[in-house]
C-alpha positions as YAML, in Angstrom:
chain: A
units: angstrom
residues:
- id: 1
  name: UNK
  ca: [24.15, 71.96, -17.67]
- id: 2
  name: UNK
  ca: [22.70, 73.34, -14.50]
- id: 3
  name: UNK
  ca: [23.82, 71.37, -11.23]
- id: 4
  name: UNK
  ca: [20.42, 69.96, -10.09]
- id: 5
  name: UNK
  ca: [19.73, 66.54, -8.93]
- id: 6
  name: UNK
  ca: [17.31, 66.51, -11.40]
- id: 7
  name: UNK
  ca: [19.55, 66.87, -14.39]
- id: 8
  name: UNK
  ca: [23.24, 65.37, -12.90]
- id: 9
  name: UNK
  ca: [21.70, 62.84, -10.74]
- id: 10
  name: UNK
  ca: [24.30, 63.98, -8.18]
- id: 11
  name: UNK
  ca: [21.79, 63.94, -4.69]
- id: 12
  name: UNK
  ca: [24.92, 65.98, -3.43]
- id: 13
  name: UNK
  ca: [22.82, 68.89, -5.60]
- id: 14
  name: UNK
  ca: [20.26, 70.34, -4.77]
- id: 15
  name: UNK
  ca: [16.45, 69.98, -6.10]
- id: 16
  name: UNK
  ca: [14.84, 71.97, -8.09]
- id: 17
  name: UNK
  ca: [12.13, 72.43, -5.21]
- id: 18
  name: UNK
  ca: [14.90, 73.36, -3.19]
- id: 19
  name: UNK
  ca: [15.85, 76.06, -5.35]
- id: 20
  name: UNK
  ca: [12.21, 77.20, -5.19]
- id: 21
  name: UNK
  ca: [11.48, 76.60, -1.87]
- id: 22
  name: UNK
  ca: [14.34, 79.37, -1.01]
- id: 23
  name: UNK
  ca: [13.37, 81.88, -4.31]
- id: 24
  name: UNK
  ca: [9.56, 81.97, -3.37]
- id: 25
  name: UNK
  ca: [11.03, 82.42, 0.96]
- id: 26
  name: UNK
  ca: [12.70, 85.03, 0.03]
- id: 27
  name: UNK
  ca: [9.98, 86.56, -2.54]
- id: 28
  name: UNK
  ca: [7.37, 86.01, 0.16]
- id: 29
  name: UNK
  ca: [10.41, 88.04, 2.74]
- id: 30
  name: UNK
  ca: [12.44, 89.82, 0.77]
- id: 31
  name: UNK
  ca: [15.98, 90.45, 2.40]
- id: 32
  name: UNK
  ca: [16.32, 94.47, 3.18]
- id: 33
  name: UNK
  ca: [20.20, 94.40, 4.51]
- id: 34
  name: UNK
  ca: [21.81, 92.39, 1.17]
- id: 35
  name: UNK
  ca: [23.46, 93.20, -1.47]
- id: 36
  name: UNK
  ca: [20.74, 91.63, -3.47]
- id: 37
  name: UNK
  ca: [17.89, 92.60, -2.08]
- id: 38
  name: UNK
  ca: [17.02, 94.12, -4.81]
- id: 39
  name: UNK
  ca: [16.82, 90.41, -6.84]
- id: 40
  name: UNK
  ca: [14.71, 89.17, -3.22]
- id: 41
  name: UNK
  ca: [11.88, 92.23, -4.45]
- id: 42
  name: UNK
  ca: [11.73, 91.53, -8.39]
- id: 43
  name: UNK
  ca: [11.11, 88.22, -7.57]
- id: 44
  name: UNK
  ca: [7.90, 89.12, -5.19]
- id: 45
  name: UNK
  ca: [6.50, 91.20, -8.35]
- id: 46
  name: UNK
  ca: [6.89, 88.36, -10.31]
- id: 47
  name: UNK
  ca: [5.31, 85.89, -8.03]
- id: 48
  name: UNK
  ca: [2.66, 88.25, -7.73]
- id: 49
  name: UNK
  ca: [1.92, 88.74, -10.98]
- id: 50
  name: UNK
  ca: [2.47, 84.92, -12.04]
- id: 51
  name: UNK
  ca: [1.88, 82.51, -8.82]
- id: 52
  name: UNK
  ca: [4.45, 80.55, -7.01]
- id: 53
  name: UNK
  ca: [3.08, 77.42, -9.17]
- id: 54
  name: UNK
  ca: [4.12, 79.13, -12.67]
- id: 55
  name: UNK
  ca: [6.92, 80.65, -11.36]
- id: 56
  name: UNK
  ca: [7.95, 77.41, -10.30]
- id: 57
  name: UNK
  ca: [7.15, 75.40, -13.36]
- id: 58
  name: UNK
  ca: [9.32, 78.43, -14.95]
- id: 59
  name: UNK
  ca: [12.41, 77.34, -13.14]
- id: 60
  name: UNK
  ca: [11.71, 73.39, -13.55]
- id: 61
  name: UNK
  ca: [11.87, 74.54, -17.26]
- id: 62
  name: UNK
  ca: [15.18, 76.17, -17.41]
- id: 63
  name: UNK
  ca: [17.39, 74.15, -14.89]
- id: 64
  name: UNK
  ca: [16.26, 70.59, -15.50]
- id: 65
  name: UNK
  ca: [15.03, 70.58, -18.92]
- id: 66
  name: UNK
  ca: [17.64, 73.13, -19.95]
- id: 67
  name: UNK
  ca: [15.33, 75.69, -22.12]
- id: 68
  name: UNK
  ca: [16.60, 78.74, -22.29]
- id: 69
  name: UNK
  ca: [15.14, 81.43, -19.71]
- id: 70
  name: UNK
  ca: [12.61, 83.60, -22.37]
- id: 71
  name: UNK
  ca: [12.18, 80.27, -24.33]
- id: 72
  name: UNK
  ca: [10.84, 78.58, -20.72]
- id: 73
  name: UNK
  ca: [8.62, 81.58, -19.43]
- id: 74
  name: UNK
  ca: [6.58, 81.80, -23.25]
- id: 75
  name: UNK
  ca: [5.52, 78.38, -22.50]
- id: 76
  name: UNK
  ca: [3.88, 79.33, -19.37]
- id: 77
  name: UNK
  ca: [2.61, 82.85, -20.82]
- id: 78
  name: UNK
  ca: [5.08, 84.74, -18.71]
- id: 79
  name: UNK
  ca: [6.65, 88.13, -19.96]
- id: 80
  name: UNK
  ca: [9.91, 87.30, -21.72]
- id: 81
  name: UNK
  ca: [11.61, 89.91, -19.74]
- id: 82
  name: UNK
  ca: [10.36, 88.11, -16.34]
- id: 83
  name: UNK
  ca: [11.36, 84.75, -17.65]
- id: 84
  name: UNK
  ca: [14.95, 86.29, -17.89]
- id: 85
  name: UNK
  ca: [14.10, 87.41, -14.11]
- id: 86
  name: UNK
  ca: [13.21, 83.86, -13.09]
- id: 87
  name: UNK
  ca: [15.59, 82.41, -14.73]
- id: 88
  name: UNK
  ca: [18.73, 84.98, -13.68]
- id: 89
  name: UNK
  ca: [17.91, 84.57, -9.86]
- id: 90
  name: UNK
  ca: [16.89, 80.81, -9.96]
- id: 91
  name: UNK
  ca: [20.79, 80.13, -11.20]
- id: 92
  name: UNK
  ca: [21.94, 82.21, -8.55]
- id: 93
  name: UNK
  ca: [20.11, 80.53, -5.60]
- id: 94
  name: UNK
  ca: [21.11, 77.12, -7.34]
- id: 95
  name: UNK
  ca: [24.90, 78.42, -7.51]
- id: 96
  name: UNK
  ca: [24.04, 79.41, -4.01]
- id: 97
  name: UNK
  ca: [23.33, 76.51, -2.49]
- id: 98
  name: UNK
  ca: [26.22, 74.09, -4.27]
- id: 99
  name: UNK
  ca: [28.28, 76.56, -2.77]
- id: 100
  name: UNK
  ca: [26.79, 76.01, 0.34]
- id: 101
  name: UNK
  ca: [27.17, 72.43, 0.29]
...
């Protein structure tokens, strides 16, 4: 189980439009002096190539209704290998920001 509020019910985690809010800022400005930078620029491709609002439906998907990553992007029509994307850098920024809290 992912620590949302969504799923837990905890408000001590954070949203799932929180998590998105930050992956689509840093998509739109990808970092260029991190370690994962890298991460920052496949996400912009992807949000390209998808839209924030698939992208984001994507990640509602995986970390509230717990469907696994390629599972969650073939029911928005998204390449299984950028649904592993989406879903690999969404639980980062969500382990992120509980760490942050």
């Amino acid at each position: 189980m992912y620590d949302v509020q969504e799923r837990t019910g905890n408000s001590a985690h954070p949203s799932v439009d929180r998590v998105c809010e930050r992956l689509l800022d840093r998509a739109a400005t990808p970092r260029t002096d991190h370690p994962d930078a890298h991460l920052d620029e496949t996400m912009a491709t992807v949000v390209d190539r998808y839209g924030d609002a698939v992208v984001q439906a994507v990640i509602r998907r995986i970390l509230v209704d717990g469907v696994p990553f390629r599972t969650a992007a073939a029911d928005h029509d998204v390449a299984a290998l950028d649904g592993v994307r989406i879903g690999t850098v969404a639980t980062q920024v969500l382990r992120e920001l509980n760490t942050d809290s």
